[in-house]
PDB file of N, CA, C and O in Angstrom:
ATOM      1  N   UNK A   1      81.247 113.157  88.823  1.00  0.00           N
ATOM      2  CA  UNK A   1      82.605 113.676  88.886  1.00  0.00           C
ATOM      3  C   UNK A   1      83.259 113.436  87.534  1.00  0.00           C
ATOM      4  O   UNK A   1      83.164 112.377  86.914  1.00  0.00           O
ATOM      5  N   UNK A   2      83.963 114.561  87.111  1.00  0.00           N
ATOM      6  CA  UNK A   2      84.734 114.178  85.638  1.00  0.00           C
ATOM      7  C   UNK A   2      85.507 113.150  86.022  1.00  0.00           C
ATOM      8  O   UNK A   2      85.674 112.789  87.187  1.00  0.00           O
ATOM      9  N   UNK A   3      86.109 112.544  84.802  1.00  0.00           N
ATOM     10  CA  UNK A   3      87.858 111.700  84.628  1.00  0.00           C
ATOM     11  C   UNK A   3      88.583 112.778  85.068  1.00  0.00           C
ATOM     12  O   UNK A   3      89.444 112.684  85.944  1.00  0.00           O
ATOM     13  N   UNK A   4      88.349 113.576  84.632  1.00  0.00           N
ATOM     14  CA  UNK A   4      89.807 114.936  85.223  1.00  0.00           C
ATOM     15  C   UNK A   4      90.032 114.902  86.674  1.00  0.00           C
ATOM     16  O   UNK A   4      91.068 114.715  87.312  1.00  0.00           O
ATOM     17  N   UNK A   5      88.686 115.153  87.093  1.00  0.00           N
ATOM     18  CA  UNK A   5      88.994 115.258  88.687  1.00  0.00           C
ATOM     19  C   UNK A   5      89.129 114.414  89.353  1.00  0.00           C
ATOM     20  O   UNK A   5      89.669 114.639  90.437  1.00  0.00           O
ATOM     21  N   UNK A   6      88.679 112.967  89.005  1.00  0.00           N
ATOM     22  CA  UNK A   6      88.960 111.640  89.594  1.00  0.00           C
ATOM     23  C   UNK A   6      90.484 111.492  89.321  1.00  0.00           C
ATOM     24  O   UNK A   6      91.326 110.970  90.052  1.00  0.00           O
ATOM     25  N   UNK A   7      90.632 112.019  88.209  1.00  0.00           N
ATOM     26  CA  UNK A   7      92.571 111.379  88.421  1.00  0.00           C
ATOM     27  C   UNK A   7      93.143 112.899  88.705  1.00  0.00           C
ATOM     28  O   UNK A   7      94.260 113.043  88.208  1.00  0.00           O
ATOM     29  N   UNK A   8      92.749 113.823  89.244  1.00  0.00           N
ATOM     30  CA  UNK A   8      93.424 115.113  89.818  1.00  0.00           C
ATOM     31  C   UNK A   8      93.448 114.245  91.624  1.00  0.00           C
ATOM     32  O   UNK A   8      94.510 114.391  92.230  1.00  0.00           O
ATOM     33  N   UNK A   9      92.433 113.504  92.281  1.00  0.00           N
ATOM     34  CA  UNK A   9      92.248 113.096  93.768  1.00  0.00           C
ATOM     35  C   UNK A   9      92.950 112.228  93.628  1.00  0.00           C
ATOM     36  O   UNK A   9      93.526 112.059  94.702  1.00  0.00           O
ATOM     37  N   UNK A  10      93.543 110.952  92.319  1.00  0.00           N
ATOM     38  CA  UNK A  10      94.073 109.720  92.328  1.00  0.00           C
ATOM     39  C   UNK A  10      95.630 110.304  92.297  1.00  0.00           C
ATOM     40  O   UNK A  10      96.258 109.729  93.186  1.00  0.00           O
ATOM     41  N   UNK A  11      96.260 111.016  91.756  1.00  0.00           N
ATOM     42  CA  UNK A  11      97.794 111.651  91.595  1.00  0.00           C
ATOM     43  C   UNK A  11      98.039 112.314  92.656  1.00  0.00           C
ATOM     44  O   UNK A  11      99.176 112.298  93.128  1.00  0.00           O
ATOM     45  N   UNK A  12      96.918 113.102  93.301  1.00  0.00           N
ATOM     46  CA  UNK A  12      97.238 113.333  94.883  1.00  0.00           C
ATOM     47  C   UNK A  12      97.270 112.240  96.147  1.00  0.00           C
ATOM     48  O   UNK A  12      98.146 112.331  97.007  1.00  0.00           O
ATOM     49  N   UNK A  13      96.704 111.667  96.173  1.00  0.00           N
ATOM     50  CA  UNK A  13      96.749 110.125  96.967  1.00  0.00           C
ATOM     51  C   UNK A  13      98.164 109.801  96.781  1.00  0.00           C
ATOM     52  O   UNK A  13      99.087 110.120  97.530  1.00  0.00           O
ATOM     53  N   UNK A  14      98.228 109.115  95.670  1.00  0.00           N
ATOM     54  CA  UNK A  14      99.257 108.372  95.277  1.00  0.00           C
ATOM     55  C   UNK A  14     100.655 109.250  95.358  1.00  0.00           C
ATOM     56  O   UNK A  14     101.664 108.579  95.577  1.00  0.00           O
ATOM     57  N   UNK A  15     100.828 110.703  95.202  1.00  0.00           N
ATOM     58  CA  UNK A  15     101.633 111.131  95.861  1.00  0.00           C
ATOM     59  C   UNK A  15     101.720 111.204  97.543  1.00  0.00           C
ATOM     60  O   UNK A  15     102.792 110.756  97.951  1.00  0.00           O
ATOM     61  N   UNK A  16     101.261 111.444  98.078  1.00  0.00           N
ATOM     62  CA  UNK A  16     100.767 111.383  99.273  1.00  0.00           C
ATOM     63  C   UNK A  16     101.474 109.976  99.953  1.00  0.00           C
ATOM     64  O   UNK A  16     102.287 110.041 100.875  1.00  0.00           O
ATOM     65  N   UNK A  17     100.939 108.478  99.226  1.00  0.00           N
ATOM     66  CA  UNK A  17     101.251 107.439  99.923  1.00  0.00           C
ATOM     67  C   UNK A  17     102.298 106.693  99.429  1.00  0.00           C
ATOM     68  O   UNK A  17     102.572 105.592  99.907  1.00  0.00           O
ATOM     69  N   UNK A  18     103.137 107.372  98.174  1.00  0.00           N
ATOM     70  CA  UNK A  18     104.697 107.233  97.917  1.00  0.00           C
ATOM     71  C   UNK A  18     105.591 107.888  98.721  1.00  0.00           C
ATOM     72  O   UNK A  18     106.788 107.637  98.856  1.00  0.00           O
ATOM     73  N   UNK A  19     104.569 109.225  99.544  1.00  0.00           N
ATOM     74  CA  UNK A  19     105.774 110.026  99.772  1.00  0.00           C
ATOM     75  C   UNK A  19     106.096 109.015 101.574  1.00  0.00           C
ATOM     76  O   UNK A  19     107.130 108.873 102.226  1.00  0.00           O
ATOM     77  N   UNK A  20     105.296 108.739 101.708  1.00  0.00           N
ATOM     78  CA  UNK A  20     104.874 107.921 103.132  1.00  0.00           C
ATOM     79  C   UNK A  20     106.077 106.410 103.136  1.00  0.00           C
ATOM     80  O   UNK A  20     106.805 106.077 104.071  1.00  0.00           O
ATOM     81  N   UNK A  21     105.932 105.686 101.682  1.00  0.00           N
ATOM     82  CA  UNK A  21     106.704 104.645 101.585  1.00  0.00           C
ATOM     83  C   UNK A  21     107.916 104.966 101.350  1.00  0.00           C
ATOM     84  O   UNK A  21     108.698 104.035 101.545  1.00  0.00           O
ATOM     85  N   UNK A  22     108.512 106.206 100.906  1.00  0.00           N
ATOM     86  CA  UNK A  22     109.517 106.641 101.023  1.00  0.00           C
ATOM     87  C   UNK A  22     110.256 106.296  99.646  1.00  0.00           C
ATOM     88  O   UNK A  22     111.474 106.339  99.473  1.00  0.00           O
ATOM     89  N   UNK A  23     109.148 105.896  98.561  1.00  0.00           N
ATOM     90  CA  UNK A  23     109.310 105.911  97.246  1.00  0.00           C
ATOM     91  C   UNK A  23     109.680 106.846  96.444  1.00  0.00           C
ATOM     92  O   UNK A  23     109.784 107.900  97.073  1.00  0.00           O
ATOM     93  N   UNK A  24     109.966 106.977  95.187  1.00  0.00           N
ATOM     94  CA  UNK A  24     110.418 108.177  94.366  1.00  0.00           C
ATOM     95  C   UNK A  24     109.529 107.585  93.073  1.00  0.00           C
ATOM     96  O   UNK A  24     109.990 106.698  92.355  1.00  0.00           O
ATOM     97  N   UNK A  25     108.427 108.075  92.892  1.00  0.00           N
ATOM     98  CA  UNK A  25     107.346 107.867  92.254  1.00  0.00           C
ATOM     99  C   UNK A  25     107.772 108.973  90.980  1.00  0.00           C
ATOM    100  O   UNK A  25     108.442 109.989  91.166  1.00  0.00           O
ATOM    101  N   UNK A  26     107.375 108.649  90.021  1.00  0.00           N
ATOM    102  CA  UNK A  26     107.211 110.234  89.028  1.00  0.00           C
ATOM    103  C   UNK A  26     106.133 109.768  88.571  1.00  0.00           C
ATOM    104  O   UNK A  26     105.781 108.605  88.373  1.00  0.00           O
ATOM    105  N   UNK A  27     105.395 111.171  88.341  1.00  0.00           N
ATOM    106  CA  UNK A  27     103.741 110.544  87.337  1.00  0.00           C
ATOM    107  C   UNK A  27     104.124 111.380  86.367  1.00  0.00           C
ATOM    108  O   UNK A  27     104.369 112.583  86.463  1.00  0.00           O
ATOM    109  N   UNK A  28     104.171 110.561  85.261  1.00  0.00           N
ATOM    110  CA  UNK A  28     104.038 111.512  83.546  1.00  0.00           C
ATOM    111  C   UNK A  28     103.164 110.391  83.129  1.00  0.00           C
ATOM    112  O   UNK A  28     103.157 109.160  83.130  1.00  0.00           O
ATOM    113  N   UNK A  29     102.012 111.969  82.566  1.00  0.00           N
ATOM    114  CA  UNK A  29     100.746 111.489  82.481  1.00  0.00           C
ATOM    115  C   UNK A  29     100.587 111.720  81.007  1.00  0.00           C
ATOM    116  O   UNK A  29     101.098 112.739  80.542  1.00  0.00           O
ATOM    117  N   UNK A  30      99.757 110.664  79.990  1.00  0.00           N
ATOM    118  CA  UNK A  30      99.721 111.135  78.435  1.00  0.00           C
ATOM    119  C   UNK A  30      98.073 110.989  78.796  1.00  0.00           C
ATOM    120  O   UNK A  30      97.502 110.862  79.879  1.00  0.00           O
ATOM    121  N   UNK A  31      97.580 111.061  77.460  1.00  0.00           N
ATOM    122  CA  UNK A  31      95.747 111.296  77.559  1.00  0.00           C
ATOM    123  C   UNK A  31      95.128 110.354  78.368  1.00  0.00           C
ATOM    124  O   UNK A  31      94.505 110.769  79.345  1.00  0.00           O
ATOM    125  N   UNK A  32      95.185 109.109  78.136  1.00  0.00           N
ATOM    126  CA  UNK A  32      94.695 108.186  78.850  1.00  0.00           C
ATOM    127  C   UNK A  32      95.922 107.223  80.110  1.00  0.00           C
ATOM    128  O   UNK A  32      95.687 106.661  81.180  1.00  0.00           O
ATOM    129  N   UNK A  33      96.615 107.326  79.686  1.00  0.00           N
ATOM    130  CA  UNK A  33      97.178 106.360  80.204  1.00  0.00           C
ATOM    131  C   UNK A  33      98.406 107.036  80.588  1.00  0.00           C
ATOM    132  O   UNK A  33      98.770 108.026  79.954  1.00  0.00           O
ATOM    133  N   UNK A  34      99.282 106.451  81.876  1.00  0.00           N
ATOM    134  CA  UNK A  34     100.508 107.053  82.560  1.00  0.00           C
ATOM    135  C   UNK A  34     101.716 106.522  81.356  1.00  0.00           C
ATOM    136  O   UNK A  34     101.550 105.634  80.520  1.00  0.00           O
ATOM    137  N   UNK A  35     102.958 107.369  81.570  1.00  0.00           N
ATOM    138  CA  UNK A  35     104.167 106.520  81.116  1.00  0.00           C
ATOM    139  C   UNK A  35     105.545 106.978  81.797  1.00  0.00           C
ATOM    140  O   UNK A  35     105.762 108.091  82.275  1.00  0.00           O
ATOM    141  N   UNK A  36     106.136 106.255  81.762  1.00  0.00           N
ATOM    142  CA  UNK A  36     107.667 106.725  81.898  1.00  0.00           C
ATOM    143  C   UNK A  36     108.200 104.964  82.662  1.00  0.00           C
ATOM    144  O   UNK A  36     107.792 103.832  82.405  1.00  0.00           O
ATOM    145  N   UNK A  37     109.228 105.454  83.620  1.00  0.00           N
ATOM    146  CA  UNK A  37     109.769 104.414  85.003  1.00  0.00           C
ATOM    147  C   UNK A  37     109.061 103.516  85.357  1.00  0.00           C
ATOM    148  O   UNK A  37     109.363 102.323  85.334  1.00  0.00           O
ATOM    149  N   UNK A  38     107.588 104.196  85.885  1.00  0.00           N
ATOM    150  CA  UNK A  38     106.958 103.920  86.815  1.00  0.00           C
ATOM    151  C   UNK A  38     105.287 103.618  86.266  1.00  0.00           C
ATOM    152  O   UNK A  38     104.320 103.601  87.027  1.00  0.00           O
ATOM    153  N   UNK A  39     105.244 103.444  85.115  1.00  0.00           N
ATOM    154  CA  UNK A  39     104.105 103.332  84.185  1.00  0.00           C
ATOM    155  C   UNK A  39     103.210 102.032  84.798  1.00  0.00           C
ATOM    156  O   UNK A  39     102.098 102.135  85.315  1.00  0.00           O
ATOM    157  N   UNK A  40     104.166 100.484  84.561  1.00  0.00           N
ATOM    158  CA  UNK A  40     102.935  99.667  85.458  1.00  0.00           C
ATOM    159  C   UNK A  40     102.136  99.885  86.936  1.00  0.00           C
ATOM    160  O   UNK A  40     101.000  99.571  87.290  1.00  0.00           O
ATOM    161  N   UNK A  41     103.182 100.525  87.596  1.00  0.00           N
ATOM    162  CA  UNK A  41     102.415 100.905  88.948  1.00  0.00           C
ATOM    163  C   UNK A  41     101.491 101.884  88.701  1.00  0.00           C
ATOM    164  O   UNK A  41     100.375 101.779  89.210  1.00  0.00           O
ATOM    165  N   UNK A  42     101.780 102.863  87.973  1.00  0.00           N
ATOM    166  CA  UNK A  42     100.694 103.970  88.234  1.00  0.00           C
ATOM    167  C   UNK A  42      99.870 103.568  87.225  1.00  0.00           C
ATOM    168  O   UNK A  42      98.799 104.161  87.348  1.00  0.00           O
ATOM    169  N   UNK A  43      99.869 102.661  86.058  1.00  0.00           N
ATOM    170  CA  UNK A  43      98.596 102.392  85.354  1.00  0.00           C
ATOM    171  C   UNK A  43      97.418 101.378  86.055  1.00  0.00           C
ATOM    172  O   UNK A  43      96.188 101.423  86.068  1.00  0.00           O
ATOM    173  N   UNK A  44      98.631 100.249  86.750  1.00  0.00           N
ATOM    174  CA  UNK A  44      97.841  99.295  88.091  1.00  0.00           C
ATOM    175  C   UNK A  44      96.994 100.056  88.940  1.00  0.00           C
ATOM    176  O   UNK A  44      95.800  99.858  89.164  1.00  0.00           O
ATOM    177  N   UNK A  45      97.720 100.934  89.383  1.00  0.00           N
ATOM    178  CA  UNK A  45      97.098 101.632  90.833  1.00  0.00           C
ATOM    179  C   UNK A  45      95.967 102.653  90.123  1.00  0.00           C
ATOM    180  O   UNK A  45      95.222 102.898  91.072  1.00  0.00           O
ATOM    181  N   UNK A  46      95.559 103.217  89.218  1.00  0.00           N
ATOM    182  CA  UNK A  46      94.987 103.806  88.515  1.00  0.00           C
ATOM    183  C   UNK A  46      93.688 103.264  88.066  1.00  0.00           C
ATOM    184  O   UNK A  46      92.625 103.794  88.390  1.00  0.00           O
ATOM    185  N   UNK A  47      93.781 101.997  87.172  1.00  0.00           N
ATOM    186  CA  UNK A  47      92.991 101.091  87.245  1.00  0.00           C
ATOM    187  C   UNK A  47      92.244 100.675  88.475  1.00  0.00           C
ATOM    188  O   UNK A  47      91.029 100.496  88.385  1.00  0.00           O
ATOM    189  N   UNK A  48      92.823 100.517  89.544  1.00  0.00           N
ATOM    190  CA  UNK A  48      92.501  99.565  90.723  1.00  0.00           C
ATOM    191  C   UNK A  48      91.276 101.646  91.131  1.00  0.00           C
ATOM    192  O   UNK A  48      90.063 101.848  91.192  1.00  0.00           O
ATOM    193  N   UNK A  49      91.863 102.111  91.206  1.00  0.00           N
ATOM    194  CA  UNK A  49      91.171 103.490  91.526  1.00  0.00           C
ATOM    195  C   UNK A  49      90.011 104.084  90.716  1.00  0.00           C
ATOM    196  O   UNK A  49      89.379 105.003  91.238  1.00  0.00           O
ATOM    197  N   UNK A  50      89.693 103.688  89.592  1.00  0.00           N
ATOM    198  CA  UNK A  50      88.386 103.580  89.100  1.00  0.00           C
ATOM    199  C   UNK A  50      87.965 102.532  89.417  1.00  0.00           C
ATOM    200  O   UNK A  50      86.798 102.510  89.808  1.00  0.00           O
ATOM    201  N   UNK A  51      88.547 101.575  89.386  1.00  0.00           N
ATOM    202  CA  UNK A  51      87.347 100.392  89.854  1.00  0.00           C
ATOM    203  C   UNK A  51      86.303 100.412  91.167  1.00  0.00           C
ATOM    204  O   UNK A  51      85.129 100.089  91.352  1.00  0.00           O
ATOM    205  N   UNK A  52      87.804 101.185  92.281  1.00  0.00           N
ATOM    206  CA  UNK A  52      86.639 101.243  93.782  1.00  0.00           C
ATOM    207  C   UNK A  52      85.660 102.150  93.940  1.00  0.00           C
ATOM    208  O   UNK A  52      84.809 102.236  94.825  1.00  0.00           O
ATOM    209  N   UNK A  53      85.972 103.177  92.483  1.00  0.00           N
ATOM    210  CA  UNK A  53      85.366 104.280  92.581  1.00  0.00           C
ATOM    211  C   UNK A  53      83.628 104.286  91.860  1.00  0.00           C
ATOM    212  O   UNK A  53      82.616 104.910  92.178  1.00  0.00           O
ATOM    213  N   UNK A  54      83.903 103.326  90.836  1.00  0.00           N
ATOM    214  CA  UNK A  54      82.609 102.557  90.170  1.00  0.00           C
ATOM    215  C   UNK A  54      82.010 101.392  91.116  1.00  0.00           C
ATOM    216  O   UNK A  54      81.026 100.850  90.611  1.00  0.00           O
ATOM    217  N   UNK A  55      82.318 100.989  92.135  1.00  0.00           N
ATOM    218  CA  UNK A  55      81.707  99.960  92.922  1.00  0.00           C
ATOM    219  C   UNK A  55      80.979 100.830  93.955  1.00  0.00           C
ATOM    220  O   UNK A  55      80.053 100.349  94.608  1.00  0.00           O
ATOM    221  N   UNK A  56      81.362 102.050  94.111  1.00  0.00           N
ATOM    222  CA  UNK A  56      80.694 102.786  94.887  1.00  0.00           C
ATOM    223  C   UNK A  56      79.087 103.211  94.754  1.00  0.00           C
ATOM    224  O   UNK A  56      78.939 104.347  94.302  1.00  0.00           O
ATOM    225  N   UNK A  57      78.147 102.663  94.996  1.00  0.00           N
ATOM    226  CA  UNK A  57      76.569 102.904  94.837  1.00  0.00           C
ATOM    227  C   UNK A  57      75.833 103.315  95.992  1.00  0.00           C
ATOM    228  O   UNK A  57      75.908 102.459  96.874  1.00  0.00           O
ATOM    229  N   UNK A  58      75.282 104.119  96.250  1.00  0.00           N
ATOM    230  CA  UNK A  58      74.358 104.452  97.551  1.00  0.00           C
ATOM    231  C   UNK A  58      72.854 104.064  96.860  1.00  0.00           C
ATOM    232  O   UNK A  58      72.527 104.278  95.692  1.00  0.00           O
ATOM    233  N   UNK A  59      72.209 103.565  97.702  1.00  0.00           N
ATOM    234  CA  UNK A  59      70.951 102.921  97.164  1.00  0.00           C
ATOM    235  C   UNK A  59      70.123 104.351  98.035  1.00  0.00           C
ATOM    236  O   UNK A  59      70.667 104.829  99.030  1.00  0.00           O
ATOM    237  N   UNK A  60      69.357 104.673  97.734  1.00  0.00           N
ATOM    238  CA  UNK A  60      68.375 105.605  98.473  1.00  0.00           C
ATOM    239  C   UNK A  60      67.278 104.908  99.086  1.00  0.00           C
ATOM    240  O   UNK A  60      66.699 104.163  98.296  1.00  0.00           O
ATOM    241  N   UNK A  61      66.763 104.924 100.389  1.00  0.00           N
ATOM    242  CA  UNK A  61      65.733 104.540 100.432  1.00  0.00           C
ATOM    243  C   UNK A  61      64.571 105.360 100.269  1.00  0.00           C
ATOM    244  O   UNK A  61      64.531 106.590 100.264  1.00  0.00           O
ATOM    245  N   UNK A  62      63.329 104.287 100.096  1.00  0.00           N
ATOM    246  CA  UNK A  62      62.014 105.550  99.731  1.00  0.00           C
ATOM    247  C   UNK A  62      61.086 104.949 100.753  1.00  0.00           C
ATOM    248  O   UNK A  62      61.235 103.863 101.315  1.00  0.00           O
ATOM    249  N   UNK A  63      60.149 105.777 100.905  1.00  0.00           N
ATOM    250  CA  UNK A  63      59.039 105.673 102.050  1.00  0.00           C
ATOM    251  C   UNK A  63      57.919 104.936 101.653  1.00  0.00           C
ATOM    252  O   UNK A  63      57.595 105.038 100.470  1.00  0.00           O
ATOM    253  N   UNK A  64      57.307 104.270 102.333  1.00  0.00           N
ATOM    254  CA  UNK A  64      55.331 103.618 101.500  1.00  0.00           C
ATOM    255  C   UNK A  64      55.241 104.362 101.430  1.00  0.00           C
ATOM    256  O   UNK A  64      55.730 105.258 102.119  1.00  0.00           O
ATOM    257  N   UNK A  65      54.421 104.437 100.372  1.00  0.00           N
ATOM    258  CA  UNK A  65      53.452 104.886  99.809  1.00  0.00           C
ATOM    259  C   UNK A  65      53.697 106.044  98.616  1.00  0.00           C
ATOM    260  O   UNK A  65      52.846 106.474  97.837  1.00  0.00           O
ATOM    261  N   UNK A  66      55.156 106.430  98.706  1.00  0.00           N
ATOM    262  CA  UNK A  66      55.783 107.568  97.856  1.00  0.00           C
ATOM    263  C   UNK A  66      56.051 106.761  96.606  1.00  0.00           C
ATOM    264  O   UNK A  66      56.435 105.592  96.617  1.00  0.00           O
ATOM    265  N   UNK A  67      55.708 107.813  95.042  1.00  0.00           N
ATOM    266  CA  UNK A  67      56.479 107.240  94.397  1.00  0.00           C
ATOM    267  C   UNK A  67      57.878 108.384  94.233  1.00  0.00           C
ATOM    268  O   UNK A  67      57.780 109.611  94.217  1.00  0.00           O
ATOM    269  N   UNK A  68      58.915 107.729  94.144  1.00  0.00           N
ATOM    270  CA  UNK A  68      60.415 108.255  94.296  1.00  0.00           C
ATOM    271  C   UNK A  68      60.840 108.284  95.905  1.00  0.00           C
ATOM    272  O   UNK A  68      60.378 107.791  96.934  1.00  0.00           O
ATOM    273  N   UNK A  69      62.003 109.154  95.553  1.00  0.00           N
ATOM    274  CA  UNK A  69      63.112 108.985  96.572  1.00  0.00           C
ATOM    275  C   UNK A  69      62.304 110.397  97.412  1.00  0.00           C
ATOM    276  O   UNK A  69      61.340 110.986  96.924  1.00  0.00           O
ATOM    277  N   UNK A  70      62.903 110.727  98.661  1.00  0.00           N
ATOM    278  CA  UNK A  70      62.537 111.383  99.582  1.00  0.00           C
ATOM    279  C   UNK A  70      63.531 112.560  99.436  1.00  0.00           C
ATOM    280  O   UNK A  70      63.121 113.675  99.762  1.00  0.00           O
ATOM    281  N   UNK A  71      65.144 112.388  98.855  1.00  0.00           N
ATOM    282  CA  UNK A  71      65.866 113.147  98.436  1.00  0.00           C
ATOM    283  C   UNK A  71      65.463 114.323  97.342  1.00  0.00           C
ATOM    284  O   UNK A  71      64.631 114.241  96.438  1.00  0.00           O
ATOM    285  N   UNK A  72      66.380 115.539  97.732  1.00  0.00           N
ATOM    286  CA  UNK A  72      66.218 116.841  97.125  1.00  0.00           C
ATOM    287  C   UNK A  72      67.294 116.666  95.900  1.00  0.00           C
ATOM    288  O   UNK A  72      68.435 116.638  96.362  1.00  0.00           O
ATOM    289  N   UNK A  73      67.259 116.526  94.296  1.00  0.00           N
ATOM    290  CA  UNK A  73      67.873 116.475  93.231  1.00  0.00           C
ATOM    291  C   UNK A  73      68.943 117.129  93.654  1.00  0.00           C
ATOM    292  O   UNK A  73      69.752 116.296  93.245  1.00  0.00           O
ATOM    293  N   UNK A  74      69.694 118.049  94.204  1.00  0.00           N
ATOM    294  CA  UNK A  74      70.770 118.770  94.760  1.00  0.00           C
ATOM    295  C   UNK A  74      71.203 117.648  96.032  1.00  0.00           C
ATOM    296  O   UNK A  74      72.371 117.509  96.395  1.00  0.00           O
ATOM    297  N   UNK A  75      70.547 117.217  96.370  1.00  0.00           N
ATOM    298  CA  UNK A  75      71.700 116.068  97.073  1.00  0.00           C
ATOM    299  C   UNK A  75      72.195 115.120  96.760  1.00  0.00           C
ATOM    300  O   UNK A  75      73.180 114.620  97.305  1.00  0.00           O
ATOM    301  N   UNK A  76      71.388 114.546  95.484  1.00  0.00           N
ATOM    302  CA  UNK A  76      71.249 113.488  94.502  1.00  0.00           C
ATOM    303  C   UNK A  76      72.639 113.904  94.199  1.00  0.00           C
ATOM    304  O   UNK A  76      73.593 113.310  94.700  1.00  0.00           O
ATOM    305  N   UNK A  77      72.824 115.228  93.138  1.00  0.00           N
ATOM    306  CA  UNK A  77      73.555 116.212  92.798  1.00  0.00           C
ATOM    307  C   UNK A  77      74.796 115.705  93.212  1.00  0.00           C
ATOM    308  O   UNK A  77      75.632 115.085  92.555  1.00  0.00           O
ATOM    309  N   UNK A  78      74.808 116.189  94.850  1.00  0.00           N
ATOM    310  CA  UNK A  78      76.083 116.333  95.678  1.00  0.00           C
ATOM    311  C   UNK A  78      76.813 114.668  95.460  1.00  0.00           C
ATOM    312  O   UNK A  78      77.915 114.388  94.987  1.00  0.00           O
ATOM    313  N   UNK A  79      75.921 113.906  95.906  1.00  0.00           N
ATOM    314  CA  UNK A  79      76.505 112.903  96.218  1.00  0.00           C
ATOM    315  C   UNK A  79      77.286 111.993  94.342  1.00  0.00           C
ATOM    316  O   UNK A  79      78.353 111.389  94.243  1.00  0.00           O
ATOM    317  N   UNK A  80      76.773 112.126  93.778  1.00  0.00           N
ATOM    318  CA  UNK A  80      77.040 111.888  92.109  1.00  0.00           C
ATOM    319  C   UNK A  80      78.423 112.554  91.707  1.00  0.00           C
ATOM    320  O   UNK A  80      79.353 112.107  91.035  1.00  0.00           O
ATOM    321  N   UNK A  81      78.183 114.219  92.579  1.00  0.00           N
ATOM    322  CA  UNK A  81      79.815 114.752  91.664  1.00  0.00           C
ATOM    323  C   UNK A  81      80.786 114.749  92.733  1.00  0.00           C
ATOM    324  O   UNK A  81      81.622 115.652  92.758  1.00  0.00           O
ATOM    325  N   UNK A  82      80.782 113.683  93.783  1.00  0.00           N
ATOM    326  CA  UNK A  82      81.797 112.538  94.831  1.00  0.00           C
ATOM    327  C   UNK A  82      82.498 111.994  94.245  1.00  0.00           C
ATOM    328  O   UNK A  82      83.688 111.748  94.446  1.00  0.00           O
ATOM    329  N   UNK A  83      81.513 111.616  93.046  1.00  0.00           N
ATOM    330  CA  UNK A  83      82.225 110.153  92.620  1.00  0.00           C
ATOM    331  C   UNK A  83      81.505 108.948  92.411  1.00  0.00           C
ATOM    332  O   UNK A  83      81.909 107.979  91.768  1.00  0.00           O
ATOM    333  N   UNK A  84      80.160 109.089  93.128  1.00  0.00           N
ATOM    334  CA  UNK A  84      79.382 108.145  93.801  1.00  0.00           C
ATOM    335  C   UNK A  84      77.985 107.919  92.922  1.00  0.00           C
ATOM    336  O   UNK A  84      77.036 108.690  92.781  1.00  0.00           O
ATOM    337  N   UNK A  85      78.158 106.835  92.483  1.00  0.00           N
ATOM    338  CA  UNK A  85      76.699 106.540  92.279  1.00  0.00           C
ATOM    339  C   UNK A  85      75.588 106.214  92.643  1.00  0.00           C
ATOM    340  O   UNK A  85      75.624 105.126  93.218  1.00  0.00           O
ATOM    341  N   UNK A  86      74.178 106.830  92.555  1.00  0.00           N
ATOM    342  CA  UNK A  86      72.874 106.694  93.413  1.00  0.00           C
ATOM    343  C   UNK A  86      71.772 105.898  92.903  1.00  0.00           C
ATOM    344  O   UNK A  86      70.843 106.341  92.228  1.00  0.00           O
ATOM    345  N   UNK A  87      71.919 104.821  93.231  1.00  0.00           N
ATOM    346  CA  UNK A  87      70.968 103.863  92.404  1.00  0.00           C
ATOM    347  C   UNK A  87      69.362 104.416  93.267  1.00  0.00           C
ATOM    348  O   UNK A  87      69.252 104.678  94.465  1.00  0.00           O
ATOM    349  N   UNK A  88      68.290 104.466  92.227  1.00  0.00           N
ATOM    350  CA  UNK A  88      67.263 104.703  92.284  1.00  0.00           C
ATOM    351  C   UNK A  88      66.270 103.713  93.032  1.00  0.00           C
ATOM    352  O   UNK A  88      65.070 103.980  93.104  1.00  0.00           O
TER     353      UNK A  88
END
């Protein structure tokens, strides 16, 4: 999954669960990093949102006697542009 689209799903969330707390959130976004009002929260919460997103690993299992995974590279595929990493 790009950075783009990981923080296109993270600015939707986070709108989503400001609008719930009944917060008045603004996201102004520069290249890397948020700014304005509300800059430590959304750089915190941002941070904290790659992190769960890099802890994420699916281990594959493989069968005796095979060498590799039992998986089709297109599911490998699928599951990688999640977000998700597939340890071998």
């Amino acid at each position: 999954m790009s950075i783009e689209k990981m923080r296109e799903e993270f600015e939707a969330w986070i709108r989503a669960e400001v609008e719930r707390d009944e917060r008045v959130v603004r996201i102004v976004r520069e290249k890397n990093h948020y700014s304005g009002r509300d800059k430590h929260f959304l750089n915190t919460s941002w941070a904290a949102w790659q992190a769960s997103r890099a802890a994420l690993v699916i281990e594959l299992p493989q069968e005796d006697g095979m060498d590799g995974h039992l998986w089709a590279p297109d599911v490998i595929a699928a599951i990688e542009a999640a977000g998700v990493k597939v340890k071998p």
